[in-house]
C-alpha positions in Angstrom: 0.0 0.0 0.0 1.2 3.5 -0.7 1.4 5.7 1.8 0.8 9.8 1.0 1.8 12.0 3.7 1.0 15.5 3.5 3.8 17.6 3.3 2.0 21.1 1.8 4.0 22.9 4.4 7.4 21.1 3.5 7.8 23.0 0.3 11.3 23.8 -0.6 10.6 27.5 -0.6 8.4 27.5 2.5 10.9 25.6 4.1 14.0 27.7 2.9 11.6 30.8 4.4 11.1 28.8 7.8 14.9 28.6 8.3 16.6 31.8 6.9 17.2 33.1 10.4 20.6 33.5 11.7 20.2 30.6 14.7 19.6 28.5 12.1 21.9 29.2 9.2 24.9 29.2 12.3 24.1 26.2 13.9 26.8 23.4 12.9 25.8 20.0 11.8 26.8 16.4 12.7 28.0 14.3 9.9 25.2 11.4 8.8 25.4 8.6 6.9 24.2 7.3 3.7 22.6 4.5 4.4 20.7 1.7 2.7 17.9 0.0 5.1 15.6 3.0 4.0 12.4 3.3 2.1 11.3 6.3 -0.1 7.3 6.9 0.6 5.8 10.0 -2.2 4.5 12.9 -0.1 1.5 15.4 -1.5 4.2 17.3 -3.0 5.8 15.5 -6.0 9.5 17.1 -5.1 9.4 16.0 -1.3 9.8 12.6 0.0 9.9 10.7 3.2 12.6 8.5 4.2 11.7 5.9 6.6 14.6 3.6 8.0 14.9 0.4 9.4 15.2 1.7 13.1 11.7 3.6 12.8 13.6 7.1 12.6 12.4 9.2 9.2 13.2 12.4 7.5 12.1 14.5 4.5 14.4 14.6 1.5 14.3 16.6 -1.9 13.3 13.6 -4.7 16.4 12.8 -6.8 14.4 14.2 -10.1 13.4 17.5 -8.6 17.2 17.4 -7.3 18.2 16.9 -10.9 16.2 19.1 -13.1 18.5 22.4 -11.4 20.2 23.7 -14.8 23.2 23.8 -12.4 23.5 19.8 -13.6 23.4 20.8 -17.2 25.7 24.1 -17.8 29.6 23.1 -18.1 29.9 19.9 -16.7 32.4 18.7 -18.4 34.3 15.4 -17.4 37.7 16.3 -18.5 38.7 19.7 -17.2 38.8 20.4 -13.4 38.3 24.4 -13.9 35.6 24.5 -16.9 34.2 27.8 -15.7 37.2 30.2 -16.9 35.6 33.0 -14.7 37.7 35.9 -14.4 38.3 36.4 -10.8 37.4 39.8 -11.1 34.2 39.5 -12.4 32.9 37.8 -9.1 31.4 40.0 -6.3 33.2 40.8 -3.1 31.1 38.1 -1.4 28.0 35.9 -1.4 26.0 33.9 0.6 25.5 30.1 0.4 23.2 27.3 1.9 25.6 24.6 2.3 22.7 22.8 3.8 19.5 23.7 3.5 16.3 22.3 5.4 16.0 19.4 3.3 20.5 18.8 2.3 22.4 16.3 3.8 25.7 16.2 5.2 28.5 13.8 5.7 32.2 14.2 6.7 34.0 12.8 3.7 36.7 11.2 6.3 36.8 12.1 9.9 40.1 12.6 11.4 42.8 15.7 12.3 44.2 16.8 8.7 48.1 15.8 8.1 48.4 19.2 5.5 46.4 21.8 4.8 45.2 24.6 2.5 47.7 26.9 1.2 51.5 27.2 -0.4 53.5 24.0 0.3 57.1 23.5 -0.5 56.6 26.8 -2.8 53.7 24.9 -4.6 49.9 26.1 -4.1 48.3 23.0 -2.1 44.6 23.4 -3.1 43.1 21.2 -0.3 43.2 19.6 3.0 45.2 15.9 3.2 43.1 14.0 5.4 45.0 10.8 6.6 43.7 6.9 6.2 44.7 3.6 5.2 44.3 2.1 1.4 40.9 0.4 1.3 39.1 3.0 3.7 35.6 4.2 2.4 35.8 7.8 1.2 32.0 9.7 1.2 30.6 12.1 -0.3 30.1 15.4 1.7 26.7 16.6 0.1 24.4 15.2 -2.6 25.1 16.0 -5.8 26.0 14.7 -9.3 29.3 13.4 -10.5 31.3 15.6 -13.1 34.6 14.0 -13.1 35.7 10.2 -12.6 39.2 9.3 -13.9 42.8 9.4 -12.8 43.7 12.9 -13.9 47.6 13.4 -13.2 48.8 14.5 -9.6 45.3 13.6 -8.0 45.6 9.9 -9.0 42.5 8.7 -9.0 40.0 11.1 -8.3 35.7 11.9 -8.2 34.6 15.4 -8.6 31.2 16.4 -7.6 29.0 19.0 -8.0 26.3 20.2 -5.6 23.1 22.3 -6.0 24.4 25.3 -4.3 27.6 25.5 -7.1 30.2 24.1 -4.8 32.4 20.7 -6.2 33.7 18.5 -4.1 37.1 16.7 -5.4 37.8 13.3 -3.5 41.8 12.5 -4.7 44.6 9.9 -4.6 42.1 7.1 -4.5 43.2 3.5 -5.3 39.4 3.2 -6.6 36.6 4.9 -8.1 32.9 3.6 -7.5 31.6 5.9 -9.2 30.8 7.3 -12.6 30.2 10.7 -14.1 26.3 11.6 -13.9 25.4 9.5 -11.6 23.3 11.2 -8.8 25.2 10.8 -5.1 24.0 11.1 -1.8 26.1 12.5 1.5 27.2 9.6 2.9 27.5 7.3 -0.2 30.7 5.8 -0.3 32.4 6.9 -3.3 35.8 5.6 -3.6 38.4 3.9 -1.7 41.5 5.4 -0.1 45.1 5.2 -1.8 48.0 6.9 -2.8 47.5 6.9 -6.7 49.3 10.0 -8.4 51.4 12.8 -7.1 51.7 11.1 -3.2 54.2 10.0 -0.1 51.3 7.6 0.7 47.8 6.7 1.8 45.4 9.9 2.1 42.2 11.9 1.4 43.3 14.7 -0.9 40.1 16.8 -0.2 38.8 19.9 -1.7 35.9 22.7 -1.9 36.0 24.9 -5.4 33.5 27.3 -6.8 33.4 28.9 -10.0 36.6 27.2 -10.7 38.2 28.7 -7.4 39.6 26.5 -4.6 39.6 27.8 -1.1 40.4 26.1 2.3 37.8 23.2 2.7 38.5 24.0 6.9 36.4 27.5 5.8 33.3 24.5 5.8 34.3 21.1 7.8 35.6 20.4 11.3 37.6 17.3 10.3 38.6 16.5 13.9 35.3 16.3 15.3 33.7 15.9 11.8 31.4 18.4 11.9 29.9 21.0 9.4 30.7 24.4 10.3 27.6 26.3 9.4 24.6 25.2 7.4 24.9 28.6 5.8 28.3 30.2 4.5 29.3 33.6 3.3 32.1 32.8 0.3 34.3 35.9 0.3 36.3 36.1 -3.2 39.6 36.9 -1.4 39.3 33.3 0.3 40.8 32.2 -3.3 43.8 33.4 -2.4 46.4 30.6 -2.0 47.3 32.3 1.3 43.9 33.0 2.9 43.7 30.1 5.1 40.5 29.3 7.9 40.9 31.4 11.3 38.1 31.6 14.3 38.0 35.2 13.6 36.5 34.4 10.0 33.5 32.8 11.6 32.9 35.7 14.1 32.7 38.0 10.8 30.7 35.9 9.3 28.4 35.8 12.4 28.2 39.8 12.2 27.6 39.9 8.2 25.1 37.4 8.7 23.1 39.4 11.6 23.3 42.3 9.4 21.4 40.9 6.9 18.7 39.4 9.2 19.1 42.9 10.8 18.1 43.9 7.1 16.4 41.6 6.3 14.1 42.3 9.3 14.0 46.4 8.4 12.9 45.6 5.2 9.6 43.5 6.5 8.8 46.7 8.9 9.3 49.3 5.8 6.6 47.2 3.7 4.3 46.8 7.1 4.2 50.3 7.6 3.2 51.0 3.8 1.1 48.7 3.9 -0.4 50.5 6.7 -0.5 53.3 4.9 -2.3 52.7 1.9 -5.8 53.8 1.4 -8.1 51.8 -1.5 -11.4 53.0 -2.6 -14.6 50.7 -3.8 -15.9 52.0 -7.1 -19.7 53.5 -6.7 -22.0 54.4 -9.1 -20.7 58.1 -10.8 -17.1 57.7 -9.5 -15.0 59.4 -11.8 -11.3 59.0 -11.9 -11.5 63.3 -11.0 -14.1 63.3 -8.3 -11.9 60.4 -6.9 -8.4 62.1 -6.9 -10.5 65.2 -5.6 -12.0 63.4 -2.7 -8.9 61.7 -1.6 -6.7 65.3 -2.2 -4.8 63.4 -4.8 -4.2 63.3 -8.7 -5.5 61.3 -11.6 -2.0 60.8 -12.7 -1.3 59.4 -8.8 -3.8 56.8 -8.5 -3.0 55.7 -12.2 0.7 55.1 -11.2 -0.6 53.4 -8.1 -3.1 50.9 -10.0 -1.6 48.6 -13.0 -4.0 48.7 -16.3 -5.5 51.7 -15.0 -5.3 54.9 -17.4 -7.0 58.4 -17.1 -9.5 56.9 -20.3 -9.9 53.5 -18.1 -14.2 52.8 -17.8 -14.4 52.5 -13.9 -15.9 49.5 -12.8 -18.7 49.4 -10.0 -17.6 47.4 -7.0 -14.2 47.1 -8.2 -11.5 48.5 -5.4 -8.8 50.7 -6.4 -5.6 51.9 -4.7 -5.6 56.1 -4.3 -3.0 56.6 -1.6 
């Protein structure tokens, strides 16, 4: 029997409304699991889905189809070329704001443990990622669902999975000693999607693990606790000087983040009391018998011109309708 659970209110958009408050988009994130004693049950809402698992627990989940139709999985996803964007660095904006995981994403730490390396200039070469230790064999997951672009041994990086996510990002898994998984194919956080080797340009067995956007790397420790394996924040402001080979993760990089991110609630929150109180406001007027555009602007100490500007398809040789309700302040 199919079960249809209502989930109306589960909407992406409603539920992207429901969370975009600063609590929220701060709080970090555990890493999960991808796991495979789970069945998909259809909701109301053709893009929303319930997960149930075998220990009774459930969540809802964006469907893999409504996941897949984003135009971000059909613009430049070529399988060959790491940087396929060839965005000039200067035609980015001095920062942006990102769900890295929004109220229906899923997280997973691609391997939790301390990093042996990490983002910046090594040996007077620019190290693009975090080396995350293991041993050869280990499962390597994938941080957030997406699709893959890039499954191959491509030169230095060995063996390595690239994968793109809804919100832009890539994530680029390297050094594997195998690959389980093929370009397009649709992967969820937690999947495992490689093993862990030394394959290419490596002294031996690690996670070679990196965040790009646009192209760009930047420090993947911007995002992930590896120690603890936690995600940072569920939402992330991506600054363009974080491309910079030098412009590694500090603690004082979250608390700006905290204060750019409460100005724009603070914003956010102005903006919603500006439209309240012109709302507020507003006067309307219900058409009557003999109303005239002129006796109308006259009663209200207004102008023909005015109320036309404030009413679309209304003009000064518009036939005024009776009972119909028009805006005049």
């Amino acid at each position: 029997m199919l079960l249809l659970i209502p989930a109306g209110a589960f909407a992406q958009d409603a539920a992207r409304d429901s969370i975009a408050r600063h609590d929220y988009a701060r709080s970090p994130l555990p890493s999960g699991r991808f796991r495979s004693d789970a069945d998909t049950i259809d909701t109301d809402n053709p893009d929303i889905k319930v997960v149930l698992y075998g220990d009774y627990t459930w969540k809802y989940i964006k469907s893999q189809e409504a996941a897949m139709s984003n135009i971000i999985f059909s613009d430049n996803m070529n399988e060959k070329v790491i940087d396929c964007y060839r965005t000039p660095l200067d035609s980015l904006p001095y920062s942006w704001t990102l769900w890295v995981v929004d109220s229906l994403g899923q997280y997973c730490c691609p391997n939790k443990t301390s990093r042996s390396s990490g983002y910046g200039v090594r040996h007077g070469r620019r190290h693009q990622g975090t080396d995350l230790p293991l041993h050869t064999g280990d499962p390597v997951y994938a941080a957030f669902d997406g699709m893959v672009r890039m499954s191959e041994y491509h030169g230095g990086y060995g063996n390595m999975v690239l994968i793109r996510h809804e919100n832009g990002l890539e994530t680029l898994y390297g050094h594997l000693s195998e690959r389980l998984v093929n370009p397009g194919q649709w992967v969820s956080a937690g999947q495992i999607i490689g093993k862990g080797g030394s394959t290419g340009r490596s002294t031996g067995p690690h996670l070679h693990f990196e965040t790009r956007y646009q192209g760009y790397a930047f420090d993947p420790e911007r995002l992930i606790d590896f120690s603890t394996g936690t995600l940072r924040h569920r939402m992330f402001t991506l600054r363009k000087r974080y491309f910079d080979a030098n412009s590694k993760y500090v603690q004082s990089d979250d608390d700006e983040e905290a204060i750019i991110l409460g100005d724009e609630e603070d914003r956010r929150k102005a903006e919603e009391e500006r439209r309240k109180q012109e709302a507020a406001q507003q006067q309307w007027h219900t058409i009557r018998s003999g109303d005239t555009l002129g006796s109308i602007a006259k009663k209200y100490h207004t102008t023909v011109k005015a109320i036309c500007r404030l009413n679309s398809g209304i003009t000064e040789r518009t036939t005024l309708r009776v009972g119909k309700r028009i805006r005049v302040r």
